[in-house]
PQR file with spaces between the fields and no chain letter, atoms N, CA, C, O and H, PARSE charges and radii, in Angstrom:
ATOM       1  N    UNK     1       4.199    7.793  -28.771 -0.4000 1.5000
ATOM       2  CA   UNK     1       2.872    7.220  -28.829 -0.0000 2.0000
ATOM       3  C    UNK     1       2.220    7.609  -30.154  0.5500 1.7000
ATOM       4  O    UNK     1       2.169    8.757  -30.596 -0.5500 1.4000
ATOM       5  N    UNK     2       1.809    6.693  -30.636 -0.4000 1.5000
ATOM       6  CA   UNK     2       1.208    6.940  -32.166 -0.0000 2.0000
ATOM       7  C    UNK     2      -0.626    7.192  -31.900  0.5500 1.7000
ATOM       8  O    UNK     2      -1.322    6.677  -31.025 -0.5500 1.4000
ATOM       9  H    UNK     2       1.850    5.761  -30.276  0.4000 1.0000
ATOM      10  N    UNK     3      -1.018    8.113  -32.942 -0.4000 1.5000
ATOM      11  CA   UNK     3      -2.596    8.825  -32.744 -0.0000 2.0000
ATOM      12  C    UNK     3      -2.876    7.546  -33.449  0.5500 1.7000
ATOM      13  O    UNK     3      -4.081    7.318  -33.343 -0.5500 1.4000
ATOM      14  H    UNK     3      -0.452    8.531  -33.652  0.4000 1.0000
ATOM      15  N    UNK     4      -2.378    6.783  -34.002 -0.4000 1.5000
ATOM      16  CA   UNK     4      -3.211    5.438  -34.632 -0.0000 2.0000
ATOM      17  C    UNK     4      -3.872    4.646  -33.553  0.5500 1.7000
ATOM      18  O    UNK     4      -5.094    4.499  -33.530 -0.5500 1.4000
ATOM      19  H    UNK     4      -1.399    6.969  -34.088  0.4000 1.0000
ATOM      20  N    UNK     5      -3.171    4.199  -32.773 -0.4000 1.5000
ATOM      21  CA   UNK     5      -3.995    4.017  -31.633 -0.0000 2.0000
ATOM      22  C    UNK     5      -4.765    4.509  -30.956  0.5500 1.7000
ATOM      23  O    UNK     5      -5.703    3.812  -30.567 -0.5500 1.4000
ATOM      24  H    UNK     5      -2.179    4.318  -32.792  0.4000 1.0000
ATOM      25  N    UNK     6      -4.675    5.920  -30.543 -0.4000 1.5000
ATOM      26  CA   UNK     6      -5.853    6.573  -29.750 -0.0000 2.0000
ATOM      27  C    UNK     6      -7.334    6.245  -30.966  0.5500 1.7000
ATOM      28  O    UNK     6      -8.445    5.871  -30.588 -0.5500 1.4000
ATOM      29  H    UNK     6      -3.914    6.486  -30.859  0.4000 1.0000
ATOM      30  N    UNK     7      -6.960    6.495  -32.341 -0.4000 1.5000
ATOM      31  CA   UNK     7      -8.078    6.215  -33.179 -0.0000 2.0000
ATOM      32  C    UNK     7      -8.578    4.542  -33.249  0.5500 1.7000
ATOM      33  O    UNK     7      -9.752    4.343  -33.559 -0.5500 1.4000
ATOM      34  H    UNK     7      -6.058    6.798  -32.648  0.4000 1.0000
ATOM      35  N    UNK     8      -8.073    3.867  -33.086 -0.4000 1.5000
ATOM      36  CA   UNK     8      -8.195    2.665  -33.226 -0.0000 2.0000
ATOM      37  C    UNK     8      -9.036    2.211  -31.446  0.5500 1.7000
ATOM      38  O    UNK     8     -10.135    1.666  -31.334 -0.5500 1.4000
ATOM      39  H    UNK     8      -7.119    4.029  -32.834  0.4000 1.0000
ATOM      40  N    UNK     9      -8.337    2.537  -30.551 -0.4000 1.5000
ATOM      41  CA   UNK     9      -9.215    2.499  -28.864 -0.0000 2.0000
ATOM      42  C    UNK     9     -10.598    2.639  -29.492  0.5500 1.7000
ATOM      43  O    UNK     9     -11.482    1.781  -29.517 -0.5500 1.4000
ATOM      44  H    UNK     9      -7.445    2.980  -30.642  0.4000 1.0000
ATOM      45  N    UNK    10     -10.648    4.727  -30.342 -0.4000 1.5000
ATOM      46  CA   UNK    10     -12.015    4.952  -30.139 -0.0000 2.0000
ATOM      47  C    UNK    10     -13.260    4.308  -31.031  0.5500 1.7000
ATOM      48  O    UNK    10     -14.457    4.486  -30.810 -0.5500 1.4000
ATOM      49  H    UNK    10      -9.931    5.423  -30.321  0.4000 1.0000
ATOM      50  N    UNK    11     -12.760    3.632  -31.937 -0.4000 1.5000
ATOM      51  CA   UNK    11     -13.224    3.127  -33.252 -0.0000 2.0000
ATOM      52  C    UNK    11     -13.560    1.580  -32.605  0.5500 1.7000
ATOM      53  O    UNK    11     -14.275    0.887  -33.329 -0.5500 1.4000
ATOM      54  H    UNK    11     -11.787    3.487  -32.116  0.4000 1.0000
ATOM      55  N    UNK    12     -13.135    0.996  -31.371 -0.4000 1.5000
ATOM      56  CA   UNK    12     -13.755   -0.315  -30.847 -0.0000 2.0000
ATOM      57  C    UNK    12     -14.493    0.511  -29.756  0.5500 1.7000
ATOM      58  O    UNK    12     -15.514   -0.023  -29.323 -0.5500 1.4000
ATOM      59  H    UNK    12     -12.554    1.559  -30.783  0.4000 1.0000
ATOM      60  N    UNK    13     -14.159    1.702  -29.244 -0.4000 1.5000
ATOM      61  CA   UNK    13     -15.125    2.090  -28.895 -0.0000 2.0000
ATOM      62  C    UNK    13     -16.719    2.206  -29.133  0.5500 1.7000
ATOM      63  O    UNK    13     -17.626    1.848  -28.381 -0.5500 1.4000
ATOM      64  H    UNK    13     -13.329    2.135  -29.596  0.4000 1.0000
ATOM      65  N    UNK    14     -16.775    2.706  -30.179 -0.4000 1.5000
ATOM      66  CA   UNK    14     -17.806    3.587  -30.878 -0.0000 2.0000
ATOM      67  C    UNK    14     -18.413    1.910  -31.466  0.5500 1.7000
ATOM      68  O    UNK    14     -19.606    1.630  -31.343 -0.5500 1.4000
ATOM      69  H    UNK    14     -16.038    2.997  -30.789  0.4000 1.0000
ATOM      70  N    UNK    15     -17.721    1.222  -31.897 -0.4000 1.5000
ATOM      71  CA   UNK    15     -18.213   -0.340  -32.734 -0.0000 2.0000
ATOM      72  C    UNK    15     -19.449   -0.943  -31.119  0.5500 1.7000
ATOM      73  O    UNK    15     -20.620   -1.325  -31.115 -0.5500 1.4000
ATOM      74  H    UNK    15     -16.752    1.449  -31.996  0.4000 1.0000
ATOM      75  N    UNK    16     -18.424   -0.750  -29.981 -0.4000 1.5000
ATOM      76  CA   UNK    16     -18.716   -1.792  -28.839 -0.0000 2.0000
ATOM      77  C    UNK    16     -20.105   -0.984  -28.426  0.5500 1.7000
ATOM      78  O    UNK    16     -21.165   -1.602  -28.327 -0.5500 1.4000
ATOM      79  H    UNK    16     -17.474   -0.440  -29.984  0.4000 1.0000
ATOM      80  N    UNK    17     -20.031    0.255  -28.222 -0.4000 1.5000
ATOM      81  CA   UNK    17     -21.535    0.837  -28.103 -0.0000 2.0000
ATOM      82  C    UNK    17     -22.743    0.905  -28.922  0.5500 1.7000
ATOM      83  O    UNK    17     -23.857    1.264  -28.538 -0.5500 1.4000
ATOM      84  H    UNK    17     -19.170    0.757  -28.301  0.4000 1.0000
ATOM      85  N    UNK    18     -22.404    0.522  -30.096 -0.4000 1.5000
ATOM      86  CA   UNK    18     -23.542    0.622  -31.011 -0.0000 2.0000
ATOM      87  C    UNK    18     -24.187   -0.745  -31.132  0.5500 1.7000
ATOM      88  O    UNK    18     -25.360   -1.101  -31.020 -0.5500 1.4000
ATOM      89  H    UNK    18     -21.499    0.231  -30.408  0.4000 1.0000
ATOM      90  N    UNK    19     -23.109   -1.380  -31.386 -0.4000 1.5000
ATOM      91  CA   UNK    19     -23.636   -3.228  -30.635 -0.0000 2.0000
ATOM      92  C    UNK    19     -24.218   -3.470  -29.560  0.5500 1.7000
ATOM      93  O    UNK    19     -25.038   -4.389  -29.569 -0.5500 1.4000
ATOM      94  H    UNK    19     -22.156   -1.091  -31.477  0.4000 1.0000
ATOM      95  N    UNK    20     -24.059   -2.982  -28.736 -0.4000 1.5000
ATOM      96  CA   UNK    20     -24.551   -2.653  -27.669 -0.0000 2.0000
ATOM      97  C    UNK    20     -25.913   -2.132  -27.405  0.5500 1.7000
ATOM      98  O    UNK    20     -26.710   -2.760  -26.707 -0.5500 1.4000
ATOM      99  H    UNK    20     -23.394   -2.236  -28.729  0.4000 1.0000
ATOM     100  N    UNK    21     -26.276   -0.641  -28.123 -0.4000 1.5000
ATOM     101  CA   UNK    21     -27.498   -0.639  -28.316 -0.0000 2.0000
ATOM     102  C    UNK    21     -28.100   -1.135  -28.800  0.5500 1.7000
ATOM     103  O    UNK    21     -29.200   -1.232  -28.257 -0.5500 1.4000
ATOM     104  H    UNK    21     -25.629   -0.131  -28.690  0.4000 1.0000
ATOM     105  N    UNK    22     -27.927   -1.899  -30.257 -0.4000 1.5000
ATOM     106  CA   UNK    22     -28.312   -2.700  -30.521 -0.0000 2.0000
ATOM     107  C    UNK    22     -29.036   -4.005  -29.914  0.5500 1.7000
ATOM     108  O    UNK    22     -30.223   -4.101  -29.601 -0.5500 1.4000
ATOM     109  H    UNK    22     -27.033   -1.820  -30.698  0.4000 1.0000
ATOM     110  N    UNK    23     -28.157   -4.862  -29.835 -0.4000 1.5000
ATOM     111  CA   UNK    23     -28.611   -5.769  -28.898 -0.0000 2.0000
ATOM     112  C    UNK    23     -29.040   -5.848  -27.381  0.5500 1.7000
ATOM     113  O    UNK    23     -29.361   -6.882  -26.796 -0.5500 1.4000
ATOM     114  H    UNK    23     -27.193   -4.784  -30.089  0.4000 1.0000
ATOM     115  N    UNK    24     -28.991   -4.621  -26.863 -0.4000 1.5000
ATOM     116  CA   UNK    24     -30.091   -4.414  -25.849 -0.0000 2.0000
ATOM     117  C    UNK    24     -31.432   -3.922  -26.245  0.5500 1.7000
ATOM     118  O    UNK    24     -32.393   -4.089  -25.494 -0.5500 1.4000
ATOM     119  H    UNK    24     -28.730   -3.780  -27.339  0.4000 1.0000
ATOM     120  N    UNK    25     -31.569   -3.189  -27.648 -0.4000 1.5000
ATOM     121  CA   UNK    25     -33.360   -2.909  -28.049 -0.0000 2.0000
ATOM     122  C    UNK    25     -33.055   -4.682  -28.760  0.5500 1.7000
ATOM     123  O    UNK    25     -34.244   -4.900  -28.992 -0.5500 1.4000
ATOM     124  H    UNK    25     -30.788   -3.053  -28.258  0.4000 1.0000
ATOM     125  N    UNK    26     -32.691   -5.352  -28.998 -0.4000 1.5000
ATOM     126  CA   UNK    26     -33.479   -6.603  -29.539 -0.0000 2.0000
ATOM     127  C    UNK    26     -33.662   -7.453  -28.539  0.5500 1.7000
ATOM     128  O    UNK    26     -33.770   -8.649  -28.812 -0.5500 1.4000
ATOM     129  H    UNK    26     -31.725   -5.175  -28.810  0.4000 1.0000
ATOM     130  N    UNK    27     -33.748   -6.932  -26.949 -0.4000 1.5000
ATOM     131  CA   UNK    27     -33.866   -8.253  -26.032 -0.0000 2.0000
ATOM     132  C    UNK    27     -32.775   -8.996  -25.421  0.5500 1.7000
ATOM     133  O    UNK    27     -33.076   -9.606  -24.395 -0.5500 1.4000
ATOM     134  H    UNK    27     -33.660   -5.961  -26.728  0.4000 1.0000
ATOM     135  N    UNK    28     -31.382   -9.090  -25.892 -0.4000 1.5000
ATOM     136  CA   UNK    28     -30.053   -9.457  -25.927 -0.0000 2.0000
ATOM     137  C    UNK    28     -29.340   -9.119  -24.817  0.5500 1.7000
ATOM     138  O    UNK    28     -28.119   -9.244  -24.913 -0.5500 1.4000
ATOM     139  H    UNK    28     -31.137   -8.594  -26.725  0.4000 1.0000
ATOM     140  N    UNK    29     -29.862   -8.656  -23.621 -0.4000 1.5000
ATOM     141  CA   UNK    29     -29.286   -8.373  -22.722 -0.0000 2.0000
ATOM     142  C    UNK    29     -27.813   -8.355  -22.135  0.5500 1.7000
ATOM     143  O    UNK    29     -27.121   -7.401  -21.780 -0.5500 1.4000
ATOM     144  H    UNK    29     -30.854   -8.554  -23.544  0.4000 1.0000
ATOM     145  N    UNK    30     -27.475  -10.140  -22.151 -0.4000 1.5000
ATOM     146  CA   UNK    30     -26.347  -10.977  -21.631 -0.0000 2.0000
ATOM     147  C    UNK    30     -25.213  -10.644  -23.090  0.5500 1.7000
ATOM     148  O    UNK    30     -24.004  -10.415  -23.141 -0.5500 1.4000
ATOM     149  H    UNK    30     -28.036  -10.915  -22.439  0.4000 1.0000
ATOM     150  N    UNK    31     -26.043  -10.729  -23.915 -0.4000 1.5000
ATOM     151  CA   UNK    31     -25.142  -10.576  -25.410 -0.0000 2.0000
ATOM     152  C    UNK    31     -24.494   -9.589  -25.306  0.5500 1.7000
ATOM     153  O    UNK    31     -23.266   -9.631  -25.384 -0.5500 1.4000
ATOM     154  H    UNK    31     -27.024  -10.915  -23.874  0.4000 1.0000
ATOM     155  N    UNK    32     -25.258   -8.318  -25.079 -0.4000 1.5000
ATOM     156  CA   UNK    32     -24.700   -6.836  -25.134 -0.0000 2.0000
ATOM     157  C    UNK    32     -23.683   -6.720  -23.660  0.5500 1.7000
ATOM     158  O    UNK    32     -22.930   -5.786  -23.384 -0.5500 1.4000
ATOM     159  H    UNK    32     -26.256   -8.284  -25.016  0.4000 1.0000
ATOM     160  N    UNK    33     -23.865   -7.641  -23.060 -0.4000 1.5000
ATOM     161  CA   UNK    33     -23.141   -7.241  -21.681 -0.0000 2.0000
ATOM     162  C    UNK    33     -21.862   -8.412  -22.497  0.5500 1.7000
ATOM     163  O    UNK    33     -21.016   -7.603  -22.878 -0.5500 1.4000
ATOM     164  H    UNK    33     -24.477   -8.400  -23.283  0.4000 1.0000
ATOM     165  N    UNK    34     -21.476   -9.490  -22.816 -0.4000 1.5000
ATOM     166  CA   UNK    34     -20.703  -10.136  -23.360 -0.0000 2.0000
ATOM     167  C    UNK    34     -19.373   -9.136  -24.437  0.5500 1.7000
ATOM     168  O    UNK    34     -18.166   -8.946  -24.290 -0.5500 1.4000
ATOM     169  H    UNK    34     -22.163  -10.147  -22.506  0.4000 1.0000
ATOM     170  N    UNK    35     -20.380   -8.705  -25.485 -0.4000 1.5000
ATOM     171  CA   UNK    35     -19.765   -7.752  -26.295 -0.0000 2.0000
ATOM     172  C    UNK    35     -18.904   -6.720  -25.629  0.5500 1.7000
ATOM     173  O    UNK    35     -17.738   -6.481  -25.942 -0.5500 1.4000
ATOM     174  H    UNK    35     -21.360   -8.859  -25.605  0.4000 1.0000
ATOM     175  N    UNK    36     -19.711   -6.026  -24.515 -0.4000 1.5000
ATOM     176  CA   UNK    36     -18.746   -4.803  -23.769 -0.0000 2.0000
ATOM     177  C    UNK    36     -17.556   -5.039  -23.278  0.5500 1.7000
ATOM     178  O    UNK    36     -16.602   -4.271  -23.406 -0.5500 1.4000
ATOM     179  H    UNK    36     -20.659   -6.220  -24.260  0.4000 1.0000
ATOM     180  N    UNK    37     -17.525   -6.670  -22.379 -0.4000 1.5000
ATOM     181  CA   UNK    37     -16.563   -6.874  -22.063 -0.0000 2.0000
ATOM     182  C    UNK    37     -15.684   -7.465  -22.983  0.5500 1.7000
ATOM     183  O    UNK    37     -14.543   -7.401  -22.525 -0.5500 1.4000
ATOM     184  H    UNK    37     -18.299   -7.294  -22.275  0.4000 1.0000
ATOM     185  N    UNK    38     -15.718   -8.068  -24.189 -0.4000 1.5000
ATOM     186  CA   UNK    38     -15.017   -8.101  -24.783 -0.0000 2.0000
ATOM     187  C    UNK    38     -13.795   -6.624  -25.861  0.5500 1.7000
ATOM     188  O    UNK    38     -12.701   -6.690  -26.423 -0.5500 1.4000
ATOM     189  H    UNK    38     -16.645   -8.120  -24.561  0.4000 1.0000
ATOM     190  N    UNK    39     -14.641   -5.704  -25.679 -0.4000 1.5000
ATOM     191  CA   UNK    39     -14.481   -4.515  -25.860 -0.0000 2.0000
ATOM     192  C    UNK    39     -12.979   -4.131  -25.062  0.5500 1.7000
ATOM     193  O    UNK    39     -11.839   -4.014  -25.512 -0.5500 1.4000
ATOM     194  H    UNK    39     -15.529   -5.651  -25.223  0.4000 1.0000
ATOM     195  N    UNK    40     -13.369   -4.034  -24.089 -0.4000 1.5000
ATOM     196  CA   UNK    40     -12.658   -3.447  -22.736 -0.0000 2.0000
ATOM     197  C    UNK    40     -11.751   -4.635  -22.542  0.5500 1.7000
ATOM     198  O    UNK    40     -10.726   -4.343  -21.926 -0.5500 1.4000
ATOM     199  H    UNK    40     -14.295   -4.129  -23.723  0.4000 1.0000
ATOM     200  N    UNK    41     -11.841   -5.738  -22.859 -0.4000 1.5000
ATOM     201  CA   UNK    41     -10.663   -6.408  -22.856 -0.0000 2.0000
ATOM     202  C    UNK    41      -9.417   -6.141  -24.057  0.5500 1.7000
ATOM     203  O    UNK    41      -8.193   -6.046  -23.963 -0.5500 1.4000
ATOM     204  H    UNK    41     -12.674   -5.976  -23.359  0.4000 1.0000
ATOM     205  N    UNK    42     -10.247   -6.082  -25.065 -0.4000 1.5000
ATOM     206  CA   UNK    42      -9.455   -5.942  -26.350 -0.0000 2.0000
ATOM     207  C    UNK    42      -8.445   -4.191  -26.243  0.5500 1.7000
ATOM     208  O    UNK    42      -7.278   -4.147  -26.634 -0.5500 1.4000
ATOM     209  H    UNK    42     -11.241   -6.159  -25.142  0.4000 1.0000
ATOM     210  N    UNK    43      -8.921   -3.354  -25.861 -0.4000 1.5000
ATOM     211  CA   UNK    43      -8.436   -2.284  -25.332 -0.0000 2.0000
ATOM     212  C    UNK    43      -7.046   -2.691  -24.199  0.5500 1.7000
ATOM     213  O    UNK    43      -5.824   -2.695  -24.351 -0.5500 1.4000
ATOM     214  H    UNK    43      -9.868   -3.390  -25.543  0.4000 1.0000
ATOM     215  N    UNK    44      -7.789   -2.951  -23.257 -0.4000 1.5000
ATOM     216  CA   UNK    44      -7.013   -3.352  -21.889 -0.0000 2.0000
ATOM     217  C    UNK    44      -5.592   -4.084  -22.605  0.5500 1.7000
ATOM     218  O    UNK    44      -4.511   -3.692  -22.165 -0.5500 1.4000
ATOM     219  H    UNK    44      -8.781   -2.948  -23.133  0.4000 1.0000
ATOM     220  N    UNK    45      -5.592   -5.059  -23.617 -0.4000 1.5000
ATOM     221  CA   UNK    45      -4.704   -5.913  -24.293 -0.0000 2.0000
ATOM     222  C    UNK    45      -3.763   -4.685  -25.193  0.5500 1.7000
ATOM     223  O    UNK    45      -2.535   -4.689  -25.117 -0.5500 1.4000
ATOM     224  H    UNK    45      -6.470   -5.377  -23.974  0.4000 1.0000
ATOM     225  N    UNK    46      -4.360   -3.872  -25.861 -0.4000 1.5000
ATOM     226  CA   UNK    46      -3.665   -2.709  -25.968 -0.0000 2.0000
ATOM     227  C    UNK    46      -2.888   -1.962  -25.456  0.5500 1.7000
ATOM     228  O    UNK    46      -1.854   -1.514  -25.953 -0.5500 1.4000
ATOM     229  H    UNK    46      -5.358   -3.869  -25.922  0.4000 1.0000
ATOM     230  N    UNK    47      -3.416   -1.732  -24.209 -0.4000 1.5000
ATOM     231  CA   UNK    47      -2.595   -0.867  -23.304 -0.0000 2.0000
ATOM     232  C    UNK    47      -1.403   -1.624  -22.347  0.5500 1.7000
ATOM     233  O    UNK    47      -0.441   -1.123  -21.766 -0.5500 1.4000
ATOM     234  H    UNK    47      -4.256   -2.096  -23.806  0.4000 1.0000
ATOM     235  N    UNK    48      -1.668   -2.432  -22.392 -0.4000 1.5000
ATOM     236  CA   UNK    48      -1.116   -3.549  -21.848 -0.0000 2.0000
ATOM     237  C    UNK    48       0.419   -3.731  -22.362  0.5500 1.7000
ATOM     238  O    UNK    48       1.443   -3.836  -21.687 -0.5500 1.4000
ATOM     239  H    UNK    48      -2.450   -2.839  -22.864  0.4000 1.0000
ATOM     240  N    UNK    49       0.252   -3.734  -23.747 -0.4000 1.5000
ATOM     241  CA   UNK    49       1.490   -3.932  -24.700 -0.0000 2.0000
ATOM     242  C    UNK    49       2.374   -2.579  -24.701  0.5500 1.7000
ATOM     243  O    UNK    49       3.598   -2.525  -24.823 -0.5500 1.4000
ATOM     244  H    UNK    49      -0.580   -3.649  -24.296  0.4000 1.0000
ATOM     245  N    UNK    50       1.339   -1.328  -24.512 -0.4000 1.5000
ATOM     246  CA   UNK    50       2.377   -0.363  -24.423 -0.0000 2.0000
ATOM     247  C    UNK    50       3.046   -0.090  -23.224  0.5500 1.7000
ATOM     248  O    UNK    50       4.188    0.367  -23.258 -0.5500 1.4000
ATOM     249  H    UNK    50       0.345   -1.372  -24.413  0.4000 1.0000
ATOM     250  N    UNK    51       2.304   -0.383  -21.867 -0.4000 1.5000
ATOM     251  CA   UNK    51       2.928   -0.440  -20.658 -0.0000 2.0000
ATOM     252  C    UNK    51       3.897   -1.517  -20.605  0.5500 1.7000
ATOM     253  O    UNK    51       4.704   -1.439  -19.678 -0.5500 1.4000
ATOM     254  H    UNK    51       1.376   -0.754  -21.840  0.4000 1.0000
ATOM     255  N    UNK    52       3.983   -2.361  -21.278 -0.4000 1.5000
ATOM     256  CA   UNK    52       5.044   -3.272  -21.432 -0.0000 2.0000
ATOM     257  C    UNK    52       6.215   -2.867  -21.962  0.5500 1.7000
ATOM     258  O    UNK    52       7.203   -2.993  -21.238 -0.5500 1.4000
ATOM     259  H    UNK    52       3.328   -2.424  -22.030  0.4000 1.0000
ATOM     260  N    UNK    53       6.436   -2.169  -23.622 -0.4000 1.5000
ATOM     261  CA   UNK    53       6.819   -1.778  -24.392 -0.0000 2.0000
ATOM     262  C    UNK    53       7.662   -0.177  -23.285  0.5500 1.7000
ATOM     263  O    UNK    53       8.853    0.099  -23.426 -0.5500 1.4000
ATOM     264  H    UNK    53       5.633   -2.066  -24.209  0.4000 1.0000
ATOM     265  N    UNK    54       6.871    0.503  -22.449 -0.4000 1.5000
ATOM     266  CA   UNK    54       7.218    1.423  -21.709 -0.0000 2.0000
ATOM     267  C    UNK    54       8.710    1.311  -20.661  0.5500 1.7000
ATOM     268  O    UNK    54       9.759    1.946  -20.549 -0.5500 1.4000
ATOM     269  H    UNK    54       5.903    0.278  -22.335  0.4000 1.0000
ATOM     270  N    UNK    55       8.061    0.089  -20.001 -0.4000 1.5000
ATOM     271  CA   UNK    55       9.322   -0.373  -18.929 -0.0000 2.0000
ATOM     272  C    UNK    55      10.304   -1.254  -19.569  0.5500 1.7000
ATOM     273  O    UNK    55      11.272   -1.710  -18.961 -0.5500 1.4000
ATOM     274  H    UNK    55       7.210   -0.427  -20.091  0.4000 1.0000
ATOM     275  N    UNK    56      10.005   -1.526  -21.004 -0.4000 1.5000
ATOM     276  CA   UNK    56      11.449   -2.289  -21.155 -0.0000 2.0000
ATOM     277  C    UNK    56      12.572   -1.083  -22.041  0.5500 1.7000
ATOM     278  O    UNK    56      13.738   -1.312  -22.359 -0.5500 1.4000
ATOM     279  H    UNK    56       9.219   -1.155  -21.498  0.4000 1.0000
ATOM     280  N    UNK    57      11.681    0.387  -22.323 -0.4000 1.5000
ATOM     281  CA   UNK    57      12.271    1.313  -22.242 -0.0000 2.0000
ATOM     282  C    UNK    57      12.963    2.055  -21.283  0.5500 1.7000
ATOM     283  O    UNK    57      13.938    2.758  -21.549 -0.5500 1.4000
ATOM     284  H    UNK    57      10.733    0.573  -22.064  0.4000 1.0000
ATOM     285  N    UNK    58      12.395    1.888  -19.978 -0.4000 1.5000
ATOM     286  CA   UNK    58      12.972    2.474  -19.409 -0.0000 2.0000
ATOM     287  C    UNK    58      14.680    1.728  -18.834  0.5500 1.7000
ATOM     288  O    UNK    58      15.794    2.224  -18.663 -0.5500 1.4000
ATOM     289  H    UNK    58      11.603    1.317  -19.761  0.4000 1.0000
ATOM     290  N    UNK    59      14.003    0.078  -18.657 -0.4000 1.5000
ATOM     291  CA   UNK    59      14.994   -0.710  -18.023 -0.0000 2.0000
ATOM     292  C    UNK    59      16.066   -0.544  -18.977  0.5500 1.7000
ATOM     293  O    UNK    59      17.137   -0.629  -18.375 -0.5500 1.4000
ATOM     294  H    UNK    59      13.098   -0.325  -18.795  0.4000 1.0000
ATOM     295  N    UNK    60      16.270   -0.287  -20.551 -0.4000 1.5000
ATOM     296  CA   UNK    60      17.083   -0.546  -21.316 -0.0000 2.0000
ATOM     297  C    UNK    60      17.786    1.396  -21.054  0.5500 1.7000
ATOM     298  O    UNK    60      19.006    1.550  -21.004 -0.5500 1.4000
ATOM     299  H    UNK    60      15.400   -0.218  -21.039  0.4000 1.0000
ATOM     300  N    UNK    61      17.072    2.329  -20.954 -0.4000 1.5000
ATOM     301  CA   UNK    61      17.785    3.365  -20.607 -0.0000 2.0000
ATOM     302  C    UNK    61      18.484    3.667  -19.458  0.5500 1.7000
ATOM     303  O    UNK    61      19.501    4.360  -19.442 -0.5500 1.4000
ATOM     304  H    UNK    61      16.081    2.204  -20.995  0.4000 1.0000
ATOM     305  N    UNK    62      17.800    3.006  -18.199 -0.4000 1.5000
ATOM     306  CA   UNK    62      18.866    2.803  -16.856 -0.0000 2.0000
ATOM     307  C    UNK    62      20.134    1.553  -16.928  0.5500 1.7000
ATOM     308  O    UNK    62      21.010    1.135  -16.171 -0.5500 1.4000
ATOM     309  H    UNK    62      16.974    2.443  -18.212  0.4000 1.0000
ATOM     310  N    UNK    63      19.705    1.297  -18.140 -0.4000 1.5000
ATOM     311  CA   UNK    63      20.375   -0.372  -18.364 -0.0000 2.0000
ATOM     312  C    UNK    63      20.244   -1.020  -16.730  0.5500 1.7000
ATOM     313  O    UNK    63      21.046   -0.830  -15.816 -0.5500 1.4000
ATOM     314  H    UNK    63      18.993    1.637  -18.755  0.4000 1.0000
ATOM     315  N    UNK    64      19.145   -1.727  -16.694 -0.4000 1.5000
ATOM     316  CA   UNK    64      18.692   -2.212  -15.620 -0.0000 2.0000
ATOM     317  C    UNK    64      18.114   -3.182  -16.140  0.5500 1.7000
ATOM     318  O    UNK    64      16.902   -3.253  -16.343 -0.5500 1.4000
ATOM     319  H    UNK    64      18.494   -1.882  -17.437  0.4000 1.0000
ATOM     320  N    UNK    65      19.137   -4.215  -16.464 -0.4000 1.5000
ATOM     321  CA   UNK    65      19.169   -5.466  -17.047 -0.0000 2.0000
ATOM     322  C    UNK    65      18.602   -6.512  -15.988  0.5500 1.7000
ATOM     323  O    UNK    65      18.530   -7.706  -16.278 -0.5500 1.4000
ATOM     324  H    UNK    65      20.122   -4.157  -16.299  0.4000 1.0000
């Protein structure tokens, strides 16, 4: 597992909350709720690839073709 990623999670982290405050002090309510989940998707799509990337490790070490 590469720390590039854990830095990269926290860095859409830290982006998705500040937008966030943001556009909830300007009134933006739905916006800032839009942004989060786009956040947490873009993550989720991350992790996603490595849990993928995980089991076709494992299947290729049981050779469980």
């Amino acid at each position: 597992m590469n720390v590039d990623l854990i830095f990269k999670i926290a860095a859409i982290g830290i982006i998705v909350s500040v937008l966030n405050m943001v556009l909830n002090k300007a009134g933006r309510e739905e916006q800032a709720m839009m942004t989060t989940l786009v956040g947490i998707i873009v993550v989720l799509m991350m992790v996603i690839n490595l849990v993928s990337e995980l089991f076709e490790t494992v299947k290729a070490m049981f050779q469980l073709y």
